[in-house]
C-alpha angles and dihedrals in degrees: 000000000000112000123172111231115245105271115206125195134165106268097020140017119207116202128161118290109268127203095258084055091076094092089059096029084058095042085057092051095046104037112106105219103034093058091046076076097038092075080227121109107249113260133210121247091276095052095043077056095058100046093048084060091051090046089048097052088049093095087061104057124089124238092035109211100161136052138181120191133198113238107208129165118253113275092016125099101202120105099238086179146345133257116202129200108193102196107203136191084232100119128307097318117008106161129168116199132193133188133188138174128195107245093256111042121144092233098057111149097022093081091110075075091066090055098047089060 
C-alpha cells in the first residue's frame, strides 16, 4: 500500500479520499460547470460511484501512478475538492496535476497552496 501522508499547509490540507468523501466527490463529477475544466465529461451520479472506487483502491496499486487527494480546510475534516497527481512513463519526471474546488469552499482563492505541496 502507497498512502500519501497528510500535507498541512496555512490556508488547505490534502490527505488521501476516504469513504465518507463519495457526497462531495459526486457533487464534483456531476456538477456542469466544474467538469467543463476537468478535462473529464461530466458523469451522472452511477458513474461518479464507480470512479470514487477506482480512486479509493489507488493506494493499493503498485506502481502508483494516480492520486486523488481529498482538500479539506484546516481544522475541518470535509473534503470541500480534490487534487490529482497523474504520474506518467514520459521521461524522468512527467507529472499531470488537477486541481478543483466546490463553488463554495471555504478555502476559494487559496487553491495555488495545493499545488506548492
Amino acid at each position: 500500500m502507497t498512502h500519501i501522508p497528510e500535507l498541512h499547509g496555512e490556508h488547505l490540507w490534502l490527505r488521501e479520499l476516504r469513504a465518507t468523501d463519495l457526497a462531495a466527490f459526486e457533487r464534483i463529477h456531476t456538477h456542469r460547470l466544474l467538469t467543463r475544466y476537468l478535462g473529464i465529461d461530466r458523469m451522472d451520479a452511477r458513474q461518479a460511484q464507480d470512479a470514487f472506487a477506482q480512486c479509493l483502491a489507488q493506494p493499493y496499486t503498485h506502481p502508483r501512478r494516480r492520486h486523488t487527494l481529498a482538500i479539506c480546510a484546516p481544522g475541518a475534516d470535509t473534503m470541500v475538492g480534490t487534487m490529482g497527481l497523474l504520474v506518467e512513463d514520459y521521461g524522468r519526471n512527467a507529472m499531470l496535476t488537477g486541481l478543483v474546488l466546490l463553488p463554495d469552499a471555504p478555502v476559494r482563492g487559496h487553491g495555488h497552496e495545493a499545488d506548492a505541496f
